[in-house]
Residue frames as qw, qx, qy, qz and C-alpha x, y, z in Angstrom:
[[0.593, -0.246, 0.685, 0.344, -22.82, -23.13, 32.70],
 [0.656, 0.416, 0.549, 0.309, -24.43, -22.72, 29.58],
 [0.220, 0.971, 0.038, -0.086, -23.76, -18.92, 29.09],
 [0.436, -0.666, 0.452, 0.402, -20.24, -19.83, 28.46],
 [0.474, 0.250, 0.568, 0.625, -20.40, -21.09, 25.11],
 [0.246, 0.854, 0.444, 0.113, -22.79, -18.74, 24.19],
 [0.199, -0.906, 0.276, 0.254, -20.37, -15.47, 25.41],
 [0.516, -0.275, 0.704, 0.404, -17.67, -17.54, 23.79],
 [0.513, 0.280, 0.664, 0.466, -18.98, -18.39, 20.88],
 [0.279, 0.862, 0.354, 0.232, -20.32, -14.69, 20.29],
 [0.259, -0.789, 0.417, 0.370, -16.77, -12.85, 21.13],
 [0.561, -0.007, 0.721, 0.407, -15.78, -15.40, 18.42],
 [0.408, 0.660, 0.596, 0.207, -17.98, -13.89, 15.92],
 [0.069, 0.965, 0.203, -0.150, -17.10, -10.33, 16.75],
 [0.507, -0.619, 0.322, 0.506, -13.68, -10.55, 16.39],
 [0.634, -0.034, 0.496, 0.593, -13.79, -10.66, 12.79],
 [0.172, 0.813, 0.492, 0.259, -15.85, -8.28, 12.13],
 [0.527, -0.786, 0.080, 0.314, -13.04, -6.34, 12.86],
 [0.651, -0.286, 0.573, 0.407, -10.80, -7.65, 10.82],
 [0.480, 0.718, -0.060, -0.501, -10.68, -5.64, 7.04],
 [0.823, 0.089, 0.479, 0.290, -9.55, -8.06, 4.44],
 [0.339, 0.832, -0.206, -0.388, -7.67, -6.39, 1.72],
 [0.642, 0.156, 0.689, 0.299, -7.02, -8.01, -1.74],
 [0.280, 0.813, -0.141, -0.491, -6.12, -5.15, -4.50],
 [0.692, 0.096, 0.618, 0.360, -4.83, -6.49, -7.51],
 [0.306, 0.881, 0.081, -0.352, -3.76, -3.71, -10.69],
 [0.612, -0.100, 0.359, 0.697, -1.93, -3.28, -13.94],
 [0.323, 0.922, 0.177, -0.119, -1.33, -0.18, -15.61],
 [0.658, 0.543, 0.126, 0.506, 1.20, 1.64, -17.47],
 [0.105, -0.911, 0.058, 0.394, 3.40, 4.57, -16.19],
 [0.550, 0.748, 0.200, 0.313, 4.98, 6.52, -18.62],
 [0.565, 0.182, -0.026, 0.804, 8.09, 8.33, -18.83],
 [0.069, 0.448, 0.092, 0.886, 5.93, 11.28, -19.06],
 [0.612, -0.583, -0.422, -0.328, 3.48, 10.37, -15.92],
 [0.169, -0.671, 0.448, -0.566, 4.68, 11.94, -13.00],
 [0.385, -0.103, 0.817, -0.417, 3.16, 8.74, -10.16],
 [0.558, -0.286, -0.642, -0.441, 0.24, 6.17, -10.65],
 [0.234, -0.235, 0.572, -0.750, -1.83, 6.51, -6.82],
 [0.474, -0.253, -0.842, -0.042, -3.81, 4.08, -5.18],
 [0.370, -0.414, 0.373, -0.744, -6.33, 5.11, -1.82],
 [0.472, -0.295, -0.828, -0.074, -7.43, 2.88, 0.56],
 [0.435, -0.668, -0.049, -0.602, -9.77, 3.55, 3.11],
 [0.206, -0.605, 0.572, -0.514, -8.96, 3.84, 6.88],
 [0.583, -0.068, -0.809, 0.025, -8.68, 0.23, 8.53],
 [0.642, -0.593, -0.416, -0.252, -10.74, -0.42, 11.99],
 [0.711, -0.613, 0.290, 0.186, -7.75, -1.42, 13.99],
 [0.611, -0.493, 0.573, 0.235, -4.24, -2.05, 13.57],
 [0.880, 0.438, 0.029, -0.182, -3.50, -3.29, 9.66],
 [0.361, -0.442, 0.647, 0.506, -0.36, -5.12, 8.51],
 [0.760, 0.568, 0.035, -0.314, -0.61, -5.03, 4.71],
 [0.657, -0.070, 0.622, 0.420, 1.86, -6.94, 1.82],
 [0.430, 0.771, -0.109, -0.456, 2.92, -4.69, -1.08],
 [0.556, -0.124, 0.614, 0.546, 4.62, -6.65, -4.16],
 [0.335, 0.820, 0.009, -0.465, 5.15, -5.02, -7.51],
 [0.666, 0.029, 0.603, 0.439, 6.85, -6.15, -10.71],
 [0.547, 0.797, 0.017, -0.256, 7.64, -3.86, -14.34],
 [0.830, 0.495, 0.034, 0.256, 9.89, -4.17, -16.80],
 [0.335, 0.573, -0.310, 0.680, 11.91, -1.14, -15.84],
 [0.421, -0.164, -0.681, 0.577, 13.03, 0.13, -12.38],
 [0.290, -0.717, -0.431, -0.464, 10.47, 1.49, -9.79],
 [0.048, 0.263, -0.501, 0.824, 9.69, 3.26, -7.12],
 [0.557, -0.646, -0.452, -0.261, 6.59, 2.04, -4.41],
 [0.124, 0.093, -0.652, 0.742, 5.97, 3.64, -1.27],
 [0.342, -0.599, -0.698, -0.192, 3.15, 3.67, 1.28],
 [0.093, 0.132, -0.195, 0.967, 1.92, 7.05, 2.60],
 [0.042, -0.618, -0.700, 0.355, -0.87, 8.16, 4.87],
 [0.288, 0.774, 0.378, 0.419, -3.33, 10.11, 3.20],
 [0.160, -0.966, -0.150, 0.135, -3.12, 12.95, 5.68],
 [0.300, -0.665, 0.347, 0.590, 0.89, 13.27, 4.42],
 [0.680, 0.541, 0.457, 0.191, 0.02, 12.83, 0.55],
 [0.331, 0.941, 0.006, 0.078, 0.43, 16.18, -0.86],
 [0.181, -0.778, 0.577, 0.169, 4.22, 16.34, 0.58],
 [0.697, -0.259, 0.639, 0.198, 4.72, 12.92, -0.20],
 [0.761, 0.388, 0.427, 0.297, 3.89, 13.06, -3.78],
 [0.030, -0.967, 0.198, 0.160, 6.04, 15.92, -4.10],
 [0.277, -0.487, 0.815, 0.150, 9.40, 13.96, -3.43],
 [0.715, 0.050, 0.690, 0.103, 8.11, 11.17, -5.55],
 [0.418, 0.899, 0.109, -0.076, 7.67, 13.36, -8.57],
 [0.024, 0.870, -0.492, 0.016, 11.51, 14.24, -7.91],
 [0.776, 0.339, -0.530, 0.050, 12.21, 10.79, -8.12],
 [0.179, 0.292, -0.728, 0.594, 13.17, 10.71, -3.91],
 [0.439, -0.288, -0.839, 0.140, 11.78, 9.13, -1.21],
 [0.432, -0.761, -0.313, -0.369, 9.00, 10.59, 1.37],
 [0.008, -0.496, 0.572, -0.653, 9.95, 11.58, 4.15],
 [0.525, -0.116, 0.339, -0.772, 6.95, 10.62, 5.95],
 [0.723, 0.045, -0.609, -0.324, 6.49, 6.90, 3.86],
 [0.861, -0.312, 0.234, -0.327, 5.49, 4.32, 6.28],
 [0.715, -0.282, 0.600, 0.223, 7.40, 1.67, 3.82],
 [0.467, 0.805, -0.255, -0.263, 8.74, 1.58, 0.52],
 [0.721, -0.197, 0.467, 0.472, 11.29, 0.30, -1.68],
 [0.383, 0.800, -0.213, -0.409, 13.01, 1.85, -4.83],
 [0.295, 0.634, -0.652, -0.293, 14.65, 1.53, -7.98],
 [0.252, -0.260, 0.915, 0.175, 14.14, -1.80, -8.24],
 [0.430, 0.005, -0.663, -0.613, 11.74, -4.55, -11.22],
 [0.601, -0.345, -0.710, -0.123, 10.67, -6.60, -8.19],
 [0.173, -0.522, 0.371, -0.748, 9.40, -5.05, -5.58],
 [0.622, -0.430, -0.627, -0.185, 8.10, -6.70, -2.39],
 [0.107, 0.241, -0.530, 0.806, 7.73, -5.07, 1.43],
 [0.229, -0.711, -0.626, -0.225, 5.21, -4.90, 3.95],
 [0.089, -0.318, 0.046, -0.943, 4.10, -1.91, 5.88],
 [0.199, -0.371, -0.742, 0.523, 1.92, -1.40, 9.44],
 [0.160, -0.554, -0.403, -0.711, -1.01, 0.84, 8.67],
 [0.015, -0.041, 0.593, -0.804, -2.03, 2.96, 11.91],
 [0.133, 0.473, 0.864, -0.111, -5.73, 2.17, 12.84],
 [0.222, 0.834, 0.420, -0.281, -8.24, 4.64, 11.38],
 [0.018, 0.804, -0.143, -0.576, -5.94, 6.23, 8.77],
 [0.888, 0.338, 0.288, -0.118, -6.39, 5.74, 5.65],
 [0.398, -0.566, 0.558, 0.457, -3.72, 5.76, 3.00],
 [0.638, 0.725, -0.186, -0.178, -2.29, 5.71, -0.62],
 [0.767, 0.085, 0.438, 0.461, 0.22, 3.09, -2.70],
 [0.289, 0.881, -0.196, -0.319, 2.07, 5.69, -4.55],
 [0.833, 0.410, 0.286, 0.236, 3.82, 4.23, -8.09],
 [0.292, 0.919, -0.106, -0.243, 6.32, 6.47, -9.02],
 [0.862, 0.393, -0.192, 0.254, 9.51, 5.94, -11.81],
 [0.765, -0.534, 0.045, 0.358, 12.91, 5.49, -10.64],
 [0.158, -0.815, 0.353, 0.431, 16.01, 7.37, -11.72],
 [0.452, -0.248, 0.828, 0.220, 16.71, 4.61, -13.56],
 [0.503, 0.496, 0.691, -0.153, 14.03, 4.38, -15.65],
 [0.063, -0.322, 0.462, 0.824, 14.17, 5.14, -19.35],
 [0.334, -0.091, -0.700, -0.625, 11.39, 3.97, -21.16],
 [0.636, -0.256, 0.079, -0.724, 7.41, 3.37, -20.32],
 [0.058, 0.051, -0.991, 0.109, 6.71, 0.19, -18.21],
 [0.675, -0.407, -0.486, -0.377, 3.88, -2.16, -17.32],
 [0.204, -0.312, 0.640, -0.672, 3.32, -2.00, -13.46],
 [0.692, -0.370, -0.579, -0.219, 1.57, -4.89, -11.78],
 [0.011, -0.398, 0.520, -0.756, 0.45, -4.26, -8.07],
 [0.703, -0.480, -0.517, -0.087, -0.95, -6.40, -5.27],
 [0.274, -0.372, 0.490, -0.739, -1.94, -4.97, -1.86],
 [0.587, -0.185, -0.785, 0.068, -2.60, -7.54, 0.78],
 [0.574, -0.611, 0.312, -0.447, -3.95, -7.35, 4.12],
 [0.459, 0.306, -0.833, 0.036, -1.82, -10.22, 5.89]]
């Protein structure tokens, strides 16, 4: 009778240790002349549901891309067009806000990039969440 709290209370304990908190927080500048601004994060344990919100002055582009499809993805973002391969995203817009299902073990990149729209250098605040 008494190994039941104990087992209980120590499945309780493991479960968060599971559980990757993520709390990113960034401002920087892209330029007219700056092609993306990239973010990695490293590969979650299990399962991750994350919260992307962005805000600049001018219109953006944010998408989320697994590392292992980077090199294509910032291609198309360079060209001002959407990955193919983006998990989630949102364009062309000053407020940005989406979330996005990260596959366990793979890590992944917040890619910044300007929007057609854009004419002139902005200030980019970005907050990744784990939710």
């Amino acid at each position: 009778m008494r190994r039941l709290p104990l087992c209980a209370l120590a499945v309780l304990l493991l479960v968060p240790a599971g559980c990757q908190k993520l709390n990113f927080a960034k401002e920087a500048t892209l330029e007219t002349a700056t092609r993306f601004l990239e973010y990695t994060f490293d590969a979650p344990q299990g399962e991750q549901n994350i919260n992307v919100k962005a805000s600049a002055d001018e219109p953006i582009n944010v998408w989320v891309v697994l590392d292992e499809d980077r090199e294509t993805s910032l291609t198309s973002v360079e060209r001002r067009q959407k990955p193919a391969k983006a998990l989630a995203g949102q364009e062309s817009s000053k407020e940005i806000d989406f979330d996005a299902t990260i596959p366990a073990k793979k890590s992944f990149a917040v890619v910044v990039g300007p929007s057609k729209e854009m004419r002139r250098d902005t200030t980019v605040k970005l907050n990744v969440r784990s939710k």
